[in-house]
Structure formats: C-alpha cells, structure tokens
C-alpha positions as CSV (number, residue, x, y, z in Angstrom):
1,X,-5.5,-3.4,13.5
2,X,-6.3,-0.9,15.9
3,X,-3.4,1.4,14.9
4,X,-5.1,2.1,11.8
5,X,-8.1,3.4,13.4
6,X,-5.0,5.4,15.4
7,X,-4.0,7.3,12.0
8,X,-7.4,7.7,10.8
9,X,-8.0,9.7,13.8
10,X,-4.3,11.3,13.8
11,X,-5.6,12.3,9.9
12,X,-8.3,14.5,11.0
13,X,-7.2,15.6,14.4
14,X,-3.7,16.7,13.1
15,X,-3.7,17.4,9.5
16,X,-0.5,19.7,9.7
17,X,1.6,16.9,11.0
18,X,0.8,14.1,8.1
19,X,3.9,15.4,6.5
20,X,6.1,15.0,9.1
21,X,4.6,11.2,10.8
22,X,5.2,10.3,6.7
23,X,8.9,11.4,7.3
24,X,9.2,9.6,10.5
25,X,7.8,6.5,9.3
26,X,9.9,6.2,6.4
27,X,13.6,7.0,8.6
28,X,11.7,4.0,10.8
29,X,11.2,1.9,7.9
30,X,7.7,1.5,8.5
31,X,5.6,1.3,4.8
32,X,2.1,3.1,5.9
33,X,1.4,6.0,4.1
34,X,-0.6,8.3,5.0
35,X,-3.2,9.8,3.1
36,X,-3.8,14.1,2.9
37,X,-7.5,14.8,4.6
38,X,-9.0,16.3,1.8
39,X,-10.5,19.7,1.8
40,X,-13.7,19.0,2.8
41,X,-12.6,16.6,5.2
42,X,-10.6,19.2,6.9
43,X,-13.1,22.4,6.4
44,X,-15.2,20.8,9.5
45,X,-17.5,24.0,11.0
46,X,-15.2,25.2,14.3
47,X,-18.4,24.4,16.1
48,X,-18.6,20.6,15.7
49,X,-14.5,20.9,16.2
50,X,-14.9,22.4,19.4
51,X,-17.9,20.3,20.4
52,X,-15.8,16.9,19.5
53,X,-12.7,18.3,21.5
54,X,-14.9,19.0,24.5
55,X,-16.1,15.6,24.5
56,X,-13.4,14.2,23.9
57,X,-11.4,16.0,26.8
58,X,-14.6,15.0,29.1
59,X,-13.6,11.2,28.3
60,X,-10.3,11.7,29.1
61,X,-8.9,11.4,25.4
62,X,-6.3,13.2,24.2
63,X,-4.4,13.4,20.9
64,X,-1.6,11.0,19.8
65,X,1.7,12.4,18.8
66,X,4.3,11.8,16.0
67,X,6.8,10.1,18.3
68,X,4.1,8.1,20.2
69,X,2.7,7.0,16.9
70,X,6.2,5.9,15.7
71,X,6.8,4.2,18.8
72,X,3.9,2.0,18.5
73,X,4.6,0.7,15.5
74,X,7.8,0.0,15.9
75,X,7.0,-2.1,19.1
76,X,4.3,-3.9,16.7
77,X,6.7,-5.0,14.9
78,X,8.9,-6.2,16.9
79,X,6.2,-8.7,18.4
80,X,5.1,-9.5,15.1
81,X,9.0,-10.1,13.9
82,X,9.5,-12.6,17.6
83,X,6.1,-14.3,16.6
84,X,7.3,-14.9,12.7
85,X,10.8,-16.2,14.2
86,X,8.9,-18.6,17.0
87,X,6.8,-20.2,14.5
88,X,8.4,-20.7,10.7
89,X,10.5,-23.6,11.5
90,X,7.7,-25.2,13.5
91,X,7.3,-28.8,12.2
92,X,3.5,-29.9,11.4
93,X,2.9,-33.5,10.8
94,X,-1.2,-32.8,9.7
95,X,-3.2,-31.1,7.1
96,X,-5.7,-28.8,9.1
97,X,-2.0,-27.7,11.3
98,X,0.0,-27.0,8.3
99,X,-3.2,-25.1,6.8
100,X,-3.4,-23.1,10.1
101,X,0.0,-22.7,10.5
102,X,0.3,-21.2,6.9
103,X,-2.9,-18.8,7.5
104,X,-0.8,-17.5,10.7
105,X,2.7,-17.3,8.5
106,X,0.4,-15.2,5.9
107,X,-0.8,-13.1,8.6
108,X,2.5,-12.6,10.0
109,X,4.4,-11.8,7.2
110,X,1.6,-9.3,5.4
111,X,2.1,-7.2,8.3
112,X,6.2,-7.2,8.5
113,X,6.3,-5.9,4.6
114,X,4.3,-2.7,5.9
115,X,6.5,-2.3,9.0
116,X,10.3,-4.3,9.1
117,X,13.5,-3.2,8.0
118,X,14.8,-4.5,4.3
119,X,17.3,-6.5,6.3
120,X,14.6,-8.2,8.4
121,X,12.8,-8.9,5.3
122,X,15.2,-10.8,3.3
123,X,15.4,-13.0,6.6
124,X,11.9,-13.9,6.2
125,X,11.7,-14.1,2.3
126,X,14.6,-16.2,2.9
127,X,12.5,-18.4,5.3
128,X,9.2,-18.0,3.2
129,X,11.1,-19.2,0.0
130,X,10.1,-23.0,-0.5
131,X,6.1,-22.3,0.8
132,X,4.0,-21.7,-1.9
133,X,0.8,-20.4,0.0
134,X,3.3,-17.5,0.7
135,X,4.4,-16.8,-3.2
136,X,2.9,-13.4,-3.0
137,X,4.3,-12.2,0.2
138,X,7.4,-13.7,-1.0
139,X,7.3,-11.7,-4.3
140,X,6.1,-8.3,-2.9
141,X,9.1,-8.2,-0.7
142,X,11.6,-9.6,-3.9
143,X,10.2,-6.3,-5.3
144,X,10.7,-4.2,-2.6
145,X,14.4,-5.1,-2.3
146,X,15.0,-5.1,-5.7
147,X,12.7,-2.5,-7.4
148,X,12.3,-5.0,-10.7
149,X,8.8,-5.3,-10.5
150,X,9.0,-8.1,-14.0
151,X,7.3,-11.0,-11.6
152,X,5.3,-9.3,-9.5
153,X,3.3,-8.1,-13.1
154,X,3.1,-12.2,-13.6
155,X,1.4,-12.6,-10.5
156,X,-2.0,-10.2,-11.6
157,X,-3.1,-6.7,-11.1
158,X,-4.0,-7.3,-6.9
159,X,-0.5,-8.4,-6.5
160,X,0.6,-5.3,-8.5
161,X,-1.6,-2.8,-6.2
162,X,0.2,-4.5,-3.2
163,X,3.5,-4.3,-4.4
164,X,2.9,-0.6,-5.6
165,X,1.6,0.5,-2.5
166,X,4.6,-0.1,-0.1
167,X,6.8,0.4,-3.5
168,X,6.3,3.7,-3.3
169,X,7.5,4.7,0.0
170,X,10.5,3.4,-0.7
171,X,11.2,4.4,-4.7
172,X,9.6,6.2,-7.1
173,X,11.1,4.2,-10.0
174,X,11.4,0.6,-10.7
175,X,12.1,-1.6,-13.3
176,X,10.9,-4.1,-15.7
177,X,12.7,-6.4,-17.8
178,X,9.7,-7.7,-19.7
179,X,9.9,-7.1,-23.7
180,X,6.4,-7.8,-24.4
181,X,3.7,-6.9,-21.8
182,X,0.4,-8.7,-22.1
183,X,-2.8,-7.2,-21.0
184,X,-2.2,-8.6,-17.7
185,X,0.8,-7.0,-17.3
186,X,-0.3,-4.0,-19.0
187,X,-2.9,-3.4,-16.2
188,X,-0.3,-4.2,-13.5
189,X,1.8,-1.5,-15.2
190,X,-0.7,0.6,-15.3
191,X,-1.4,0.7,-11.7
192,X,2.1,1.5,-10.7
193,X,1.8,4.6,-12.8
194,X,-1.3,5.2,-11.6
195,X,0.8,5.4,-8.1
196,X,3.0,8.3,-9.2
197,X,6.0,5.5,-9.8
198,X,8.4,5.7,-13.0
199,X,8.7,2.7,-14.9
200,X,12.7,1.8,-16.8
201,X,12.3,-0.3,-19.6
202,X,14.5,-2.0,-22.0
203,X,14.8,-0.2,-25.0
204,X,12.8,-2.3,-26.9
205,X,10.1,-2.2,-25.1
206,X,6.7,-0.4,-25.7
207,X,3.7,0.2,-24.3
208,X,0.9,1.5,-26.2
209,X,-1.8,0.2,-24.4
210,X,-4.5,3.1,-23.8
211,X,-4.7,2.5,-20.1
212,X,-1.4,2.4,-19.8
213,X,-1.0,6.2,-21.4
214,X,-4.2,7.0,-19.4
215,X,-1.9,6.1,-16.0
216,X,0.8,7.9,-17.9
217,X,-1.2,11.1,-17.2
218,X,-2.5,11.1,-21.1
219,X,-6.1,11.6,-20.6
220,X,-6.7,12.2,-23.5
221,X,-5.9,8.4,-24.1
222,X,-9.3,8.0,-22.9
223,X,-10.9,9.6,-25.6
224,X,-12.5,8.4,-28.8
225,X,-11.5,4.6,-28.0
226,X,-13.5,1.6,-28.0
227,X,-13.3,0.7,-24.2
228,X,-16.6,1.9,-21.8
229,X,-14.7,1.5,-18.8
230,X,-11.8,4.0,-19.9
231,X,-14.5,6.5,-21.5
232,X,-16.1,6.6,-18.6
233,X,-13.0,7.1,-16.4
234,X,-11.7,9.5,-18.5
235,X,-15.1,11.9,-18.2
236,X,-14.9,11.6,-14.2
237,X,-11.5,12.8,-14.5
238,X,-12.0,15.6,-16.9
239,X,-9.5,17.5,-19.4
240,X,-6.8,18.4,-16.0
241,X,-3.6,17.4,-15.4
242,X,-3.7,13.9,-14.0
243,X,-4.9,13.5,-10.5
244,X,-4.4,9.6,-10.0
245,X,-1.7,10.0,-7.8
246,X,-3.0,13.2,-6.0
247,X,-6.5,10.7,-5.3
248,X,-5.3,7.6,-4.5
249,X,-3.2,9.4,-1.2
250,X,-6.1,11.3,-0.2
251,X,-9.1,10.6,2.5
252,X,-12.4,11.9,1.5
253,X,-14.0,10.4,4.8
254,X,-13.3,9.7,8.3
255,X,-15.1,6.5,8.0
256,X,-13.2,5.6,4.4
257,X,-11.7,2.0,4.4
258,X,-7.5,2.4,5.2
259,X,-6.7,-0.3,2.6
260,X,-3.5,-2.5,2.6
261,X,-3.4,-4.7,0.1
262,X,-0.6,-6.9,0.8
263,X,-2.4,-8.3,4.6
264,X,-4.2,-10.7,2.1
265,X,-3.3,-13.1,-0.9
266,X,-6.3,-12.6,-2.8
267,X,-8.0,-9.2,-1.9
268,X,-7.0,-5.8,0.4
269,X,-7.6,-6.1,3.8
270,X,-9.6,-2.7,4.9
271,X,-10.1,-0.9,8.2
C-alpha cells in the first residue's frame, strides 16, 4: 500500500502536523493512526535535512499535505468500497474460485475496517456474516460498532491487537461481559490495556493475572514473579510510569514496519 510509505514520509518530513492529519482522519472516519517520530527520529543534523530537501526539490518532489493526504484516502476507499460491492454476491460454482474469491473478500474487507464509515461497515459485516473464512474481519468490525470486545478475546491475542488497534481511534473504553477470563483472554485483555483502552467489567469480574496489572501500568507486577518473559519485560521498562501506550504510537525509524494487523487473518500485514 503505497499510502503507507506516504505517512511514513509525511512522519518525518512534517512532524508538527501528525496531530492535526490524526484529527482529520478521525472526522473522515479513516482508522490509521499515526505514530509520533520519536526524538531521535526527529533530531536529524540540519545538514542531512537540507541535503535531503535539496535533492528532493532537484527530483521534483515536494511534500504531501494534510488535505491531499485525507483526500487520498478517502478516494481509496471508495474504490475499495465499489470493488467489495461488485464482487460479494458473485456466485462461484468451484473450489480454487470460491478460495480466490474469499482471499479477494479478505483483502477487501481488511482494508475497509481501516478506512469506511461505521455505516458502510455494518453493510459489509452484514454481507460477510454467513462466510466463515471472514470470521475475524467479521468480528473486528462487531467490535468496532459495539465496543464489547467479549468475542473478539475468544478469537486469540492477534485478533485482539487487530481489534485494539482501530478500537482505539474510535474509543478509549470498551467492554467485556466475560466473568471468568482464561489465559487467553487474559492476554487479549492485556493488549488492549497495553493500547491505552479502559476495560468495564461486570462486577464480578476480576483479573489478577500479572500481565494483565503489568498492561494496567503496575510494573511492579513484573517483579519477584515466576514468569522470565514478564521479568525481563519489566527490567527493559524500568521503575517509570508506564510507557506501553506512549511506545506502541511511536516511530523509532524511518524504515520501521507500519503494521496493520487486521489486512491479515493470521498475522499483521507490514509496510
């Protein structure tokens, strides 16, 4: 997706306008975040600056705004939203069509959660209902809509970090109507607080899972516990306020992966 390359670009180029192509994105309905350039992705010497600039203007380029940004979403949606409403209802009468017809639904969809309106997405959940290769999709935007995140958590942590991640643009609390959370659904719990996101639970329900309180912002939870992976997670955090949140929204490198996680059943899709 060469847009994504776009705002990786937009990132470093115009740091002081992240702020406001979040805003924009969010009255367009369009579920990209963008992540802060970090410090020492912004503190570039002024000399390679100037010397990128000047190449740059000798090839012509020129920086992207806010509104053209906007803009080109928006129209990329709207192809992708005419190509999903050409081909659900298509009839396929073999196995290798359905299967390819499915991989282009999958496709299709991934890309509307990120950038269609709530209204255009209960048409396609709506159309996606009765195929289960396209549970997931289905579920992420059931969560979206709804903000009860008690499935989602059934479906595994990767369908958690998918949901999460478009969640939060939206909402920065959901709910969950689950009394007893598993492990499973501990760790998928755990990764929307790891988000920033506010969970509402029945009153009955507790949590005292140490990775759970870890997300929480307890990092002490860390400590003194029988779990390598949290102990060591815990010391590359250090005794500070939590900075899960704070991390996860920021780039640390130009060439970092732009992750969206709900482009693909089974694993993020990077650029």
């Amino acid at each position: 997706m060469k847009q994504i390359v776009m705002l990786k670009q937009f990132i470093v180029d115009s740091p002081d306008q992240i702020n406001n192509l979040n805003k924009r994105f969010i009255e367009n309905n369009i579920r990209v975040n963008i992540p802060n350039a970090t410090e020492d992705l912004r503190l570039k010497s002024r000399k390679i600056i100037r010397l990128e600039n000047w190449y740059e203007n000798l090839k012509g380029n020129r920086k992207l705004s806010v509104s053209e940004i906007v803009d080109n979403f928006k129209k990329l949606n709207n192809y992708y939203l005419e190509l999903f409403k050409s081909k659900v209802d298509l009839k396929i009468d073999n196995v290798l069509g359905l299967k390819s017809h499915q991989t282009l639904l999958r496709y299709l969809v991934g890309r509307l959660i990120y950038l269609s309106s709530e209204e255009d997405l209960k048409m396609v959940s709506a159309k996606i209902s009765d195929i289960p290769e396209l549970k997931l999709q289905y579920e992420i935007i059931r969560a979206l809509i709804s903000l009860d995140i008690s499935t989602i958590l059934r479906l595994g942590s990767n369908a958690a970090q998918a949901a999460a991640q478009v969640i939060k643009i939206k909402s920065k609390v959901v709910k969950c109507n689950i009394i007893t959370p598993n492990k499973y659904d501990t760790q998928g719990l755990s990764i929307f607080k790891f988000h920033g996101i506010s969970i509402e639970f029945n009153e009955e329900t507790k949590v005292e899972e140490p990775l759970f309180k870890f997300a929480s912002g307890n990092i002490k939870a860390s400590k003194n516990i029988d779990d390598q992976f949290l102990n060591e997670f815990g010391a590359l955090h250090g005794n500070t306020e939590s900075k899960h949140k704070e991390t996860l929204e920021s780039l640390f490198n130009k060439n970092e992966s732009f992750v969206l996680d709900a482009l693909e059943s089974d694993y993020g899709y990077g650029y």
